[in-house]
N, CA, C and O atoms as a Tripos MOL2 file, in Angstrom:
@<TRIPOS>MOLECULE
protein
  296   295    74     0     0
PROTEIN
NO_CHARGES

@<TRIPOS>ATOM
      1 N        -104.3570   25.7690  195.0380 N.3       1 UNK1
      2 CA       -105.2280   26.7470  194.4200 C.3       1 UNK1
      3 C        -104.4000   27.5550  193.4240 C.2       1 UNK1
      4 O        -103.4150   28.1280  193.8890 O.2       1 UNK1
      5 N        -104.6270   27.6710  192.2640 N.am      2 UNK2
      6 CA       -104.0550   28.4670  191.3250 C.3       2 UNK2
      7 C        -104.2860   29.9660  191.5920 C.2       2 UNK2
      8 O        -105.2870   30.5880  191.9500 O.2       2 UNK2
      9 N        -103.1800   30.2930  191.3340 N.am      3 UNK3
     10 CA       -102.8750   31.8750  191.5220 C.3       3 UNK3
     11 C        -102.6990   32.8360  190.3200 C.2       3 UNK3
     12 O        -102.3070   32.3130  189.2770 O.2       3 UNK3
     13 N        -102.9740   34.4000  190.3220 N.am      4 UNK4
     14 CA       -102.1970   34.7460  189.0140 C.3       4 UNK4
     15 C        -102.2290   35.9890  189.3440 C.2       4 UNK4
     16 O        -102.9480   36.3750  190.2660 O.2       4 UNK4
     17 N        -101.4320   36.8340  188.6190 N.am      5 UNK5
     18 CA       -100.3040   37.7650  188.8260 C.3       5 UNK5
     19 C        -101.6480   39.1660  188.9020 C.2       5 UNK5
     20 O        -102.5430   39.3550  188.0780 O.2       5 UNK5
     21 N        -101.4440   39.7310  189.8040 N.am      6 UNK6
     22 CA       -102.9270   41.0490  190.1000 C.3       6 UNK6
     23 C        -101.4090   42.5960  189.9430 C.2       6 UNK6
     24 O        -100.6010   43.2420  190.6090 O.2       6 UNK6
     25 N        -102.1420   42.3220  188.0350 N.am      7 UNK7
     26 CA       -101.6290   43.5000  187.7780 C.3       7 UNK7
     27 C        -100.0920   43.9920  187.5200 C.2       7 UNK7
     28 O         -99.3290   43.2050  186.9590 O.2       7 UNK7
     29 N         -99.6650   45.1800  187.8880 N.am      8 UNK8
     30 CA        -97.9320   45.3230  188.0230 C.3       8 UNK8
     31 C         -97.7850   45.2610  189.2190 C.2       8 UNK8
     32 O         -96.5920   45.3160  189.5190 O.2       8 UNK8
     33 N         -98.6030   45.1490  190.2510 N.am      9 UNK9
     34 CA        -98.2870   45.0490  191.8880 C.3       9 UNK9
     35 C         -97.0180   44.2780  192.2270 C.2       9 UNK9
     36 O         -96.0420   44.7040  192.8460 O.2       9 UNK9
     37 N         -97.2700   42.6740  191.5430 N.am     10 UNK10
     38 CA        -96.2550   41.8090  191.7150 C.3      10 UNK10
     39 C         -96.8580   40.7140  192.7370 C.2      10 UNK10
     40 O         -96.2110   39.7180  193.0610 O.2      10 UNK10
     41 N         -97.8490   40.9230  193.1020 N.am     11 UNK11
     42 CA        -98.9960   40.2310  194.1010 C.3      11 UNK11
     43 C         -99.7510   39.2090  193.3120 C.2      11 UNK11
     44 O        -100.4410   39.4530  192.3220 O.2      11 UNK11
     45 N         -99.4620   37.5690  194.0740 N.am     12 UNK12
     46 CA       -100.3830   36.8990  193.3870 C.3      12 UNK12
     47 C        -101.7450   36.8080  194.0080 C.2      12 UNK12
     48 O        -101.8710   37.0070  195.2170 O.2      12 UNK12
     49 N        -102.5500   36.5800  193.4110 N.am     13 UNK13
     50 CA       -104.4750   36.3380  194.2510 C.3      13 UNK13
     51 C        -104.6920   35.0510  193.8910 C.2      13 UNK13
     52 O        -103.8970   34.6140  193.0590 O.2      13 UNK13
     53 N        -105.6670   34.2050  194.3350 N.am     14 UNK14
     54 CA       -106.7570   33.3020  193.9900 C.3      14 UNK14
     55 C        -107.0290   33.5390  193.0380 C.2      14 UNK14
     56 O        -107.4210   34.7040  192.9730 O.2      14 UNK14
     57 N        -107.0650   32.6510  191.4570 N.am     15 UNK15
     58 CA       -107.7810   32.8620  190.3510 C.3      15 UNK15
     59 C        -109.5570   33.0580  191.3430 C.2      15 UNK15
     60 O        -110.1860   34.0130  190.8860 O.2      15 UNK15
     61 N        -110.0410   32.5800  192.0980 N.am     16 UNK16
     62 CA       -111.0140   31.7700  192.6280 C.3      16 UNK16
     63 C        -111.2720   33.1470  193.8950 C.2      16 UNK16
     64 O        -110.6130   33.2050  194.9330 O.2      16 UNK16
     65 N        -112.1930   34.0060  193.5690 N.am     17 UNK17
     66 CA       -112.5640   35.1800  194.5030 C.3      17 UNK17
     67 C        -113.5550   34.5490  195.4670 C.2      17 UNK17
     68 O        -114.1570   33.5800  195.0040 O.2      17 UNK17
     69 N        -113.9010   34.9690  196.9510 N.am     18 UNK18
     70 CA       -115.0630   35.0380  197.6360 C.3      18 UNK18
     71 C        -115.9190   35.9990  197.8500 C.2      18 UNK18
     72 O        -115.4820   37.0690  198.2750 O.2      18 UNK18
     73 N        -117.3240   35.8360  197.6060 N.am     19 UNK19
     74 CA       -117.8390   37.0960  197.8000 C.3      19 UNK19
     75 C        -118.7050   37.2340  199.1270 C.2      19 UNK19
     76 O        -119.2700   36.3720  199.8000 O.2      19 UNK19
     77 N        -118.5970   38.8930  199.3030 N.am     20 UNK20
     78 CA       -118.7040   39.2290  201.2000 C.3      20 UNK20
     79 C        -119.9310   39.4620  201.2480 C.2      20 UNK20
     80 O        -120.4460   39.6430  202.3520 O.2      20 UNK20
     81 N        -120.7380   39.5200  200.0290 N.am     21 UNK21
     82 CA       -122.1610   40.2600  200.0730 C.3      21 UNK21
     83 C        -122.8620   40.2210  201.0170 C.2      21 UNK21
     84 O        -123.6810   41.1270  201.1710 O.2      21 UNK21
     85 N        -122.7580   39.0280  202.0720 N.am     22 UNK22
     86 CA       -123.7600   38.5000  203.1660 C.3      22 UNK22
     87 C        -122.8180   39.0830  204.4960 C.2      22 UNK22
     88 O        -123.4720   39.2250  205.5290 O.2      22 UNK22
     89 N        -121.7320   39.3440  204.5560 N.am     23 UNK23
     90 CA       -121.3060   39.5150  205.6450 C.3      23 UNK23
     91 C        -121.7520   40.7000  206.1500 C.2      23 UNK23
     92 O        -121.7540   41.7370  205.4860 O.2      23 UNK23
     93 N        -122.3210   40.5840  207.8460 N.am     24 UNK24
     94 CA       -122.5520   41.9140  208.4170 C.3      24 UNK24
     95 C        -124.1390   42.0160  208.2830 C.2      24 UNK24
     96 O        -124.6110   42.9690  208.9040 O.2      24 UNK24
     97 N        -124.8980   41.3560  207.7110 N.am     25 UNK25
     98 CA       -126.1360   41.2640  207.4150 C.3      25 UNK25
     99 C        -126.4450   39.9190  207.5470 C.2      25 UNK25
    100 O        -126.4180   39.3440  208.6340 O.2      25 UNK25
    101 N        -126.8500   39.1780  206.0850 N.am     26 UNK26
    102 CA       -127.4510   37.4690  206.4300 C.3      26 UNK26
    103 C        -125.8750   36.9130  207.0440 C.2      26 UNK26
    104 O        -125.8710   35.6830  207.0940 O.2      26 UNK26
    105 N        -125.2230   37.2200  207.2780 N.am     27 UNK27
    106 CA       -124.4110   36.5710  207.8350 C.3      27 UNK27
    107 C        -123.7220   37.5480  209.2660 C.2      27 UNK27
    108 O        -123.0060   38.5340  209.0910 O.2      27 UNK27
    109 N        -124.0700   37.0890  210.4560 N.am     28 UNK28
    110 CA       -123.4990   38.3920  211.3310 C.3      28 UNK28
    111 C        -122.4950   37.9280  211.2320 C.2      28 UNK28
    112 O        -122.2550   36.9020  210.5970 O.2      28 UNK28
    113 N        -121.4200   38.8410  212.0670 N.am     29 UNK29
    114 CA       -119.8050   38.4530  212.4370 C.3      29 UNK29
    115 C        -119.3810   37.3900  212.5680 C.2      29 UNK29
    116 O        -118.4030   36.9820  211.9410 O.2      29 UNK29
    117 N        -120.3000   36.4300  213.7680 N.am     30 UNK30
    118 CA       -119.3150   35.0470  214.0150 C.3      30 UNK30
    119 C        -119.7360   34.2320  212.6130 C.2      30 UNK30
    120 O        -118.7050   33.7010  212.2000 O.2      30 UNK30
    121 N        -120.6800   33.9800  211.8670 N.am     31 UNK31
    122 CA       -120.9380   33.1140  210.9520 C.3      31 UNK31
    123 C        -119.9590   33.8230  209.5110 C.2      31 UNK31
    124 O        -119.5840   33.0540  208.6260 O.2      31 UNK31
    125 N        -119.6100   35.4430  209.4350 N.am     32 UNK32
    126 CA       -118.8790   35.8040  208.5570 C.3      32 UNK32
    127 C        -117.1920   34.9930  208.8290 C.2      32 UNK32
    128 O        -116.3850   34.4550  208.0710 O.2      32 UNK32
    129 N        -117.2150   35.1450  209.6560 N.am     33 UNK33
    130 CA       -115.6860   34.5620  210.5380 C.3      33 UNK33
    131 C        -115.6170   33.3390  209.9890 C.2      33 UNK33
    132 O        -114.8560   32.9560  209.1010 O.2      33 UNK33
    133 N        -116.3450   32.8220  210.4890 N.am     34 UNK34
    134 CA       -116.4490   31.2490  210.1480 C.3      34 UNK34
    135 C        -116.1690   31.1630  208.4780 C.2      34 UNK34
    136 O        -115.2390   30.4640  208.0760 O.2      34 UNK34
    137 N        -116.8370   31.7490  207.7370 N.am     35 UNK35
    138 CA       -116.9930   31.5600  206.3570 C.3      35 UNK35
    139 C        -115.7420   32.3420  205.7520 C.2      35 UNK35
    140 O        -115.2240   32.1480  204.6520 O.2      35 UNK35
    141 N        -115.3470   33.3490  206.8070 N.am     36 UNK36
    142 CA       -114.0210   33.7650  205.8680 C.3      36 UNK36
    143 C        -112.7760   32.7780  206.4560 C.2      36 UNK36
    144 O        -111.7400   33.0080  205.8330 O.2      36 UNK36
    145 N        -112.6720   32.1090  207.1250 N.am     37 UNK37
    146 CA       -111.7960   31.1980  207.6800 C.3      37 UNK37
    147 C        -111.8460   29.8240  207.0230 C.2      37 UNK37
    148 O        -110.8530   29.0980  206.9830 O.2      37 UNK37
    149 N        -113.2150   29.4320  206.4280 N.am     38 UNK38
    150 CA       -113.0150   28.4590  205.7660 C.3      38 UNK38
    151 C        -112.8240   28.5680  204.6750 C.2      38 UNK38
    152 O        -112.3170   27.5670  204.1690 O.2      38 UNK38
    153 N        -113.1020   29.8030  203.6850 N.am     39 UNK39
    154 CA       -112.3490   30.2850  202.2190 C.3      39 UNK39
    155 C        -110.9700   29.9770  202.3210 C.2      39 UNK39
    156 O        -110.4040   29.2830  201.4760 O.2      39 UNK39
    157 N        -110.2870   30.5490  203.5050 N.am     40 UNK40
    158 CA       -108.8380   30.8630  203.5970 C.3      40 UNK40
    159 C        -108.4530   29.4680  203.7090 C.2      40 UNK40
    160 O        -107.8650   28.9600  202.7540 O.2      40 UNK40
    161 N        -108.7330   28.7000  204.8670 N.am     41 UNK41
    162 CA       -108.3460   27.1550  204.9760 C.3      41 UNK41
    163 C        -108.3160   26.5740  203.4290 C.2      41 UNK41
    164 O        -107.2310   26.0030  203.3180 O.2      41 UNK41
    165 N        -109.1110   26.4730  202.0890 N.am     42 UNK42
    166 CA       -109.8040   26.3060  200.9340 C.3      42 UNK42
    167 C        -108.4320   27.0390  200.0080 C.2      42 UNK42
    168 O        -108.1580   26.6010  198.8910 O.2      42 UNK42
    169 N        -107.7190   28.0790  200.5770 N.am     43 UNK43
    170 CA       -106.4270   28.6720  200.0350 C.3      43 UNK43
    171 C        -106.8510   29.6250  199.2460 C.2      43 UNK43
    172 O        -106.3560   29.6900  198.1210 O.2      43 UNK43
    173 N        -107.8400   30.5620  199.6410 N.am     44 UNK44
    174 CA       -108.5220   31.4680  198.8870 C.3      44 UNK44
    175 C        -108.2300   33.0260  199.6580 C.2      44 UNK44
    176 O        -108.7710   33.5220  200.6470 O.2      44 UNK44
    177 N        -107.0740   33.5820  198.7000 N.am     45 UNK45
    178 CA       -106.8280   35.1780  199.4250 C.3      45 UNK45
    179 C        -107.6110   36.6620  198.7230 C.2      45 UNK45
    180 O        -107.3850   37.8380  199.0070 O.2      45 UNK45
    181 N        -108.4550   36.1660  197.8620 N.am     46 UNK46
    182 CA       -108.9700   37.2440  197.4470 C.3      46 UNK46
    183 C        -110.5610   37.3570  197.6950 C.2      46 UNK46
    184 O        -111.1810   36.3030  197.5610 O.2      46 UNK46
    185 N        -111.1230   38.2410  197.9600 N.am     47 UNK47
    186 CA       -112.4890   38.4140  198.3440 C.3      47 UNK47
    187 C        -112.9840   39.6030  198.0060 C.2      47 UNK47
    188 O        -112.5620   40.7460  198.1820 O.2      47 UNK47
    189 N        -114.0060   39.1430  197.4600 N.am     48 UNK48
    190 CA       -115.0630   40.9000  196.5740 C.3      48 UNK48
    191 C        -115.9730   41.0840  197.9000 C.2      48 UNK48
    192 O        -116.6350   40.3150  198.5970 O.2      48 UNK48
    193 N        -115.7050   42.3960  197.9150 N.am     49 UNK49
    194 CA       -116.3140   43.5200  198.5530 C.3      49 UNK49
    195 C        -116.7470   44.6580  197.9870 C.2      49 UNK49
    196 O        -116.1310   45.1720  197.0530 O.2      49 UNK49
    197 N        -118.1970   45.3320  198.6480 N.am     50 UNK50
    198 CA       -118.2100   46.9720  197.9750 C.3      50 UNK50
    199 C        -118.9040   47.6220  199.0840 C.2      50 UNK50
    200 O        -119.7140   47.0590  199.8200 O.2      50 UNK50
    201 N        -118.5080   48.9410  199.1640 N.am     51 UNK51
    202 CA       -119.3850   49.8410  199.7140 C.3      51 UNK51
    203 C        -120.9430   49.3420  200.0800 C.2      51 UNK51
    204 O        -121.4180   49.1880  201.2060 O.2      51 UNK51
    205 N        -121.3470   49.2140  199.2750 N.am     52 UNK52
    206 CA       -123.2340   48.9040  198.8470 C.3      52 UNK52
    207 C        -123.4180   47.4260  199.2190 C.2      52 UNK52
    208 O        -124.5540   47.0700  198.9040 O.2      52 UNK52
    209 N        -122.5160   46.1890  199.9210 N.am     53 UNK53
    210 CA       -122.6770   45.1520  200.3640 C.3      53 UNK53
    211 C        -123.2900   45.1160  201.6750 C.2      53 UNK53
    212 O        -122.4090   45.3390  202.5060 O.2      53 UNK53
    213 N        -124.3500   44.9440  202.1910 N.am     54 UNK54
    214 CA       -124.7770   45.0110  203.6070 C.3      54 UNK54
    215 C        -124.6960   46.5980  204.2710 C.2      54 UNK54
    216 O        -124.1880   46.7940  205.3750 O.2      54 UNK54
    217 N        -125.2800   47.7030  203.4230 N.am     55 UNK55
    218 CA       -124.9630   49.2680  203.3850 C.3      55 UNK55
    219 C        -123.4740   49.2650  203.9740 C.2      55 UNK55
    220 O        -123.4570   49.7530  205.1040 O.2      55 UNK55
    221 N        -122.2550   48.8590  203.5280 N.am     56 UNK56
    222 CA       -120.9280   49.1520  204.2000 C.3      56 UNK56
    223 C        -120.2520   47.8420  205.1280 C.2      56 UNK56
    224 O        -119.0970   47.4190  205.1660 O.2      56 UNK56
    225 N        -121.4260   47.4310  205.8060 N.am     57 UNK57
    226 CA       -121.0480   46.6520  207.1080 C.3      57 UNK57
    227 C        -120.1360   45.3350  206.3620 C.2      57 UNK57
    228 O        -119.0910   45.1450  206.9840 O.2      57 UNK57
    229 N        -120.3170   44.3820  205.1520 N.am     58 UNK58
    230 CA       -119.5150   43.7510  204.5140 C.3      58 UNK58
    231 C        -117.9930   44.0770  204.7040 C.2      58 UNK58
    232 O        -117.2020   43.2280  205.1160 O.2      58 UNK58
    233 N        -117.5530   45.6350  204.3080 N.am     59 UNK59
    234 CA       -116.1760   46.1110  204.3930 C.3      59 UNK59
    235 C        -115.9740   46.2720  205.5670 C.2      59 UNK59
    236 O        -114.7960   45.9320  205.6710 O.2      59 UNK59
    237 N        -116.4160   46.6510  206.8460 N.am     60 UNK60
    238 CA       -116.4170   46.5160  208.0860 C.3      60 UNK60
    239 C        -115.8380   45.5470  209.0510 C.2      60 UNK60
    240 O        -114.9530   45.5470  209.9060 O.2      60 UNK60
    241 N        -117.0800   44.3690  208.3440 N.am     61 UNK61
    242 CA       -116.6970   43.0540  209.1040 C.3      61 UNK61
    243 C        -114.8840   42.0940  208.4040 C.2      61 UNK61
    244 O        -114.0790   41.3070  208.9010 O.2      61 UNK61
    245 N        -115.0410   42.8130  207.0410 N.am     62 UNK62
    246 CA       -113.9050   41.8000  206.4980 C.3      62 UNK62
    247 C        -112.6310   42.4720  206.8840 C.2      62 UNK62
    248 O        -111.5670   41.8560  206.9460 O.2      62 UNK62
    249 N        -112.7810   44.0590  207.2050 N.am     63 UNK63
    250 CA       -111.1020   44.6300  207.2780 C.3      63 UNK63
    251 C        -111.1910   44.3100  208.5980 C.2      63 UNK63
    252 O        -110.0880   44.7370  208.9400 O.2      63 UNK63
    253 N        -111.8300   43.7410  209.9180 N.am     64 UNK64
    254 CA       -111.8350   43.7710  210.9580 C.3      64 UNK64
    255 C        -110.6640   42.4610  211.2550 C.2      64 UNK64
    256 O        -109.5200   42.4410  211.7070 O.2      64 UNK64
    257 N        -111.5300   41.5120  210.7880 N.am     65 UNK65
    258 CA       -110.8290   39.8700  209.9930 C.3      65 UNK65
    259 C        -109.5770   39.6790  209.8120 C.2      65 UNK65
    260 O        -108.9440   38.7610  210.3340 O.2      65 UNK65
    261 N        -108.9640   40.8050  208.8130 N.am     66 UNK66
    262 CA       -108.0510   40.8610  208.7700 C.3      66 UNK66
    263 C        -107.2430   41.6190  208.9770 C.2      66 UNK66
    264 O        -106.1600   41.6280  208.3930 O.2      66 UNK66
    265 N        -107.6250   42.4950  209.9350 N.am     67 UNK67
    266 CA       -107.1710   42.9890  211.2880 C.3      67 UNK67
    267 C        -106.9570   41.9110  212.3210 C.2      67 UNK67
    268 O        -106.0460   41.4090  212.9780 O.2      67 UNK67
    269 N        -107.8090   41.8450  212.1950 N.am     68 UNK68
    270 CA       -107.2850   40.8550  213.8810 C.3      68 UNK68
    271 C        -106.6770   39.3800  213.4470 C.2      68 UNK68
    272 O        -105.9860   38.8280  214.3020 O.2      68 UNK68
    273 N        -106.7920   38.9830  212.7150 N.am     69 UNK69
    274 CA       -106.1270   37.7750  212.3660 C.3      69 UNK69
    275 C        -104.6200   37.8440  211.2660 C.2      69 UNK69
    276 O        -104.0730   36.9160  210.6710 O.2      69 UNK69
    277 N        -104.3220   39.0770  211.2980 N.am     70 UNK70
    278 CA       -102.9710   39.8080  210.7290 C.3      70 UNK70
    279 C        -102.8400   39.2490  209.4730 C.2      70 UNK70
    280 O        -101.7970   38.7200  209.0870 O.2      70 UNK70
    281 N        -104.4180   39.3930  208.4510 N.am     71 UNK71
    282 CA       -103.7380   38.1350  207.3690 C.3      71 UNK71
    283 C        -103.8120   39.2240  206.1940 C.2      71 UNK71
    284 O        -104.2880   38.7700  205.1540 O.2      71 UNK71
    285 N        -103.4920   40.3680  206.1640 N.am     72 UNK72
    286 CA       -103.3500   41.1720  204.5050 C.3      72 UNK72
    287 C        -102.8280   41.2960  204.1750 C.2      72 UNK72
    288 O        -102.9370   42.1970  203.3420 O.2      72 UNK72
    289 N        -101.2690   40.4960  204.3290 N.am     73 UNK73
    290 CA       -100.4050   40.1970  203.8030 C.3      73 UNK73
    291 C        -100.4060   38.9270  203.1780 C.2      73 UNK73
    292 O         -99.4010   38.7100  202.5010 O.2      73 UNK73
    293 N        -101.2380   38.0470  203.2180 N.am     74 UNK74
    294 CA       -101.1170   36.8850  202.8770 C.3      74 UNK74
    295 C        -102.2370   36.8760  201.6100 C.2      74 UNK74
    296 O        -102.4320   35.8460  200.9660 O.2      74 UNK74
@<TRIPOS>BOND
     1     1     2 1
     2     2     3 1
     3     3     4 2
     4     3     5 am
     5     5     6 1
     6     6     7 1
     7     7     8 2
     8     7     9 am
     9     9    10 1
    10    10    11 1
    11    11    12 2
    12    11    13 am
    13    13    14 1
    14    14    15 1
    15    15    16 2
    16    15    17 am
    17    17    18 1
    18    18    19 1
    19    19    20 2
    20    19    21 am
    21    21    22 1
    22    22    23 1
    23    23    24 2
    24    23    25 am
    25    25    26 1
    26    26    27 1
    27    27    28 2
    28    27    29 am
    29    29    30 1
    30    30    31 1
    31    31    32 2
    32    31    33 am
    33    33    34 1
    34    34    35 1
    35    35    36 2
    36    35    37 am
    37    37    38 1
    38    38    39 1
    39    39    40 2
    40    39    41 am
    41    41    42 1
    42    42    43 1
    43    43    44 2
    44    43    45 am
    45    45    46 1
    46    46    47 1
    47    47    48 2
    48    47    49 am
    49    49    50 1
    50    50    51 1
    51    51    52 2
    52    51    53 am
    53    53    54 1
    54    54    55 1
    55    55    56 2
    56    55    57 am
    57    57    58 1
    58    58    59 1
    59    59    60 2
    60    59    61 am
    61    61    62 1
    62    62    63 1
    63    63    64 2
    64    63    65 am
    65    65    66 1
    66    66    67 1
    67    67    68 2
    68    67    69 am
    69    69    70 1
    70    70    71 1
    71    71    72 2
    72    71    73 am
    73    73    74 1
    74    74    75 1
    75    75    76 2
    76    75    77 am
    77    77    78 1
    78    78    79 1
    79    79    80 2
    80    79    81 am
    81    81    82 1
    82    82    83 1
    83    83    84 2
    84    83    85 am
    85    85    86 1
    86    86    87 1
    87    87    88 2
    88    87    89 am
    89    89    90 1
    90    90    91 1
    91    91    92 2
    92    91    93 am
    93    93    94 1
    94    94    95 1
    95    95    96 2
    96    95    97 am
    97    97    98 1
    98    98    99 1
    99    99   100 2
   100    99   101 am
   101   101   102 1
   102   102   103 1
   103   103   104 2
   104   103   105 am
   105   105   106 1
   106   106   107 1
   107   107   108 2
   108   107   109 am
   109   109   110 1
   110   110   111 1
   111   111   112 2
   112   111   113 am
   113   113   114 1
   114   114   115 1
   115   115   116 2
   116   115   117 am
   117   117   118 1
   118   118   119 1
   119   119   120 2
   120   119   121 am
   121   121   122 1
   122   122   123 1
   123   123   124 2
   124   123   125 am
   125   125   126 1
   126   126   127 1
   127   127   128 2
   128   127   129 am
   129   129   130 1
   130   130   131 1
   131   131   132 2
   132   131   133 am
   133   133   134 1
   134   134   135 1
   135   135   136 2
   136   135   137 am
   137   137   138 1
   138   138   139 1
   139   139   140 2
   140   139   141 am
   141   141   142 1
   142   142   143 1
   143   143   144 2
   144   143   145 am
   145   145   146 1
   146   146   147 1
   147   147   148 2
   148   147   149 am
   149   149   150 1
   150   150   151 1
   151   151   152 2
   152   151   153 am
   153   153   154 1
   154   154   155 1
   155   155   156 2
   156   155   157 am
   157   157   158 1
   158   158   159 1
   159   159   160 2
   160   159   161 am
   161   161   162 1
   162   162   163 1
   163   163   164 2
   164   163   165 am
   165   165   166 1
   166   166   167 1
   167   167   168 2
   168   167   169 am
   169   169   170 1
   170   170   171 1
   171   171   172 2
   172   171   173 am
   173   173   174 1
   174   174   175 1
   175   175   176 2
   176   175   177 am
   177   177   178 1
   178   178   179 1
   179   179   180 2
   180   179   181 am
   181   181   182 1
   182   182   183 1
   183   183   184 2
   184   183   185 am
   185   185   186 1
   186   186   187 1
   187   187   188 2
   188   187   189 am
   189   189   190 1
   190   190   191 1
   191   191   192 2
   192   191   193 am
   193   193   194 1
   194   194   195 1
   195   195   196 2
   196   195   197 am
   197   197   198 1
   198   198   199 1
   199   199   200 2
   200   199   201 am
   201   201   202 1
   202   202   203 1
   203   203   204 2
   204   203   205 am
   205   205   206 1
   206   206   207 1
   207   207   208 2
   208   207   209 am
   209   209   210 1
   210   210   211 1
   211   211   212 2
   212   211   213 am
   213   213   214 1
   214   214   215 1
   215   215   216 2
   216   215   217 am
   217   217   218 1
   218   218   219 1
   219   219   220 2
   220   219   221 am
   221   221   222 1
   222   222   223 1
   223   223   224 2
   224   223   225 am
   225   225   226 1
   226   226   227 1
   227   227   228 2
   228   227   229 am
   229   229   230 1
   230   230   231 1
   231   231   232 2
   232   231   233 am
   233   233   234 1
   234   234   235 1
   235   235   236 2
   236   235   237 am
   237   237   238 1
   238   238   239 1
   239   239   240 2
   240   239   241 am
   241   241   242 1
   242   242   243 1
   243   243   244 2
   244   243   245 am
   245   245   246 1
   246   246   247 1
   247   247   248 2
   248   247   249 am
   249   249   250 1
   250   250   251 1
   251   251   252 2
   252   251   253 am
   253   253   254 1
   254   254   255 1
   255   255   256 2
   256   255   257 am
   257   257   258 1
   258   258   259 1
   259   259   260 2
   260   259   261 am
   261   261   262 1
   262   262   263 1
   263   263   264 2
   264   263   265 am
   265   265   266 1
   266   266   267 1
   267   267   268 2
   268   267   269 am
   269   269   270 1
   270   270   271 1
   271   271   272 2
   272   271   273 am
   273   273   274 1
   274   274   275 1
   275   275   276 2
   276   275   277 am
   277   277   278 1
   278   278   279 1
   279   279   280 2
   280   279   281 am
   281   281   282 1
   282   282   283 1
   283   283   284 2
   284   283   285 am
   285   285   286 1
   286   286   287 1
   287   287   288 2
   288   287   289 am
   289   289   290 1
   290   290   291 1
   291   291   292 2
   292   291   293 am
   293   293   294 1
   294   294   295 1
   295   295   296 2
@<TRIPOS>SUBSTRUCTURE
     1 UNK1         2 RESIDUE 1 A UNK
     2 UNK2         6 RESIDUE 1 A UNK
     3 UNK3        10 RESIDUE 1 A UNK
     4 UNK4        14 RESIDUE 1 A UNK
     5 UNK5        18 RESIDUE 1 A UNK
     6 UNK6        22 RESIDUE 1 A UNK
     7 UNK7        26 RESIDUE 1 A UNK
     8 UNK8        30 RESIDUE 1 A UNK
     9 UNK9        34 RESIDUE 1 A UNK
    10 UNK10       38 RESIDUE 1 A UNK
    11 UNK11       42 RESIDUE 1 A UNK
    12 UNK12       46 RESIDUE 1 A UNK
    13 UNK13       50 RESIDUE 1 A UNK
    14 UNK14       54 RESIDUE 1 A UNK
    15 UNK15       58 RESIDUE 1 A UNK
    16 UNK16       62 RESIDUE 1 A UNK
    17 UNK17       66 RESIDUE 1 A UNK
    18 UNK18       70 RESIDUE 1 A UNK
    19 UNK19       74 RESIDUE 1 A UNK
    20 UNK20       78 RESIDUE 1 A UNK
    21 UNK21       82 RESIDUE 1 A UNK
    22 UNK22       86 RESIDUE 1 A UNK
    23 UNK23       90 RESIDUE 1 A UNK
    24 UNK24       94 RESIDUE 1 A UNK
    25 UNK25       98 RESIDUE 1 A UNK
    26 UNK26      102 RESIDUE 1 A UNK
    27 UNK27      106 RESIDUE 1 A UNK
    28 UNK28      110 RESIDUE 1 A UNK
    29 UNK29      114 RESIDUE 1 A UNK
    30 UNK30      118 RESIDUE 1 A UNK
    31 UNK31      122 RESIDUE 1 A UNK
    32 UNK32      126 RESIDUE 1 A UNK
    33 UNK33      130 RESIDUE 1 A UNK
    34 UNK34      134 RESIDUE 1 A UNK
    35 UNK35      138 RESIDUE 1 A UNK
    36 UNK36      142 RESIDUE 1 A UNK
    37 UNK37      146 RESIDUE 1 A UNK
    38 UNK38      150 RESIDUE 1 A UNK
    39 UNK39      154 RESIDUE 1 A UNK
    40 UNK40      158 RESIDUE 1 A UNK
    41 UNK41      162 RESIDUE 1 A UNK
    42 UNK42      166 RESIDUE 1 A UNK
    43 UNK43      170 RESIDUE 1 A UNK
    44 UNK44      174 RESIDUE 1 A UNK
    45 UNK45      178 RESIDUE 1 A UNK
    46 UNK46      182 RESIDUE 1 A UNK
    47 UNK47      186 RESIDUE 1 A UNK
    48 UNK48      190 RESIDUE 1 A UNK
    49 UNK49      194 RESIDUE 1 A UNK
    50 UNK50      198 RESIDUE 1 A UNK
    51 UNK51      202 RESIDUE 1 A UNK
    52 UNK52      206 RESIDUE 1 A UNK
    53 UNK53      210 RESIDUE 1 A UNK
    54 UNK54      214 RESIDUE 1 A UNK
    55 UNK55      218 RESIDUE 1 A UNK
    56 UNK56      222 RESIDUE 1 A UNK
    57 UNK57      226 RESIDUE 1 A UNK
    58 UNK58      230 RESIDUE 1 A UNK
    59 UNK59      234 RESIDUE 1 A UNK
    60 UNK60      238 RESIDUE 1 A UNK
    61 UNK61      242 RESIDUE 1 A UNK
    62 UNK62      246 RESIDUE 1 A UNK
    63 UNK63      250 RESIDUE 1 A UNK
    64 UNK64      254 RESIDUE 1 A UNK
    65 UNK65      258 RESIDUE 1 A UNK
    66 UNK66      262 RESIDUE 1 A UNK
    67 UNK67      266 RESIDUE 1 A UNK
    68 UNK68      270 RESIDUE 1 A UNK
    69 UNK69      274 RESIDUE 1 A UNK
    70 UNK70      278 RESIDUE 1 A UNK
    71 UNK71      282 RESIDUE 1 A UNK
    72 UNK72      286 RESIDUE 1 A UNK
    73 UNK73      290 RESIDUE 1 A UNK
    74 UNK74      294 RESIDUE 1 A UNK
């Protein structure tokens, strides 16, 4: 998966974003899981989120994710 440089951080991302819009809503937790696990398998580390995705629950379910699966470093 091609990568490219996010900014002066020094951090590369996924040219190739996922978006969370469904998570926490049309998608509950285990089917968000599933779908953020198969982005990642796919070699995809960046994912759009907002406030206003599933009223909040989107950012909820995804910092949980990667909480518990220790991946925000990756």
């Amino acid at each position: 998966m091609k990568r490219v440089l996010l900014g002066r951080t020094g951090g590369r991302i996924c040219a190739l974003g996922f978006g969370t819009m469904s998570f926490g809503a049309a998608a509950d937790e285990a089917e968000s899981a599933a779908l953020f696990d198969r982005a990642r398998a796919a070699g995809i580390n960046f994912f759009d989120t907002a406030d206003m995705y599933s009223l909040g629950r989107s950012e909820e379910v995804t910092g949980k994710m990667l909480r518990e699966f220790a991946r925000r470093d990756e």
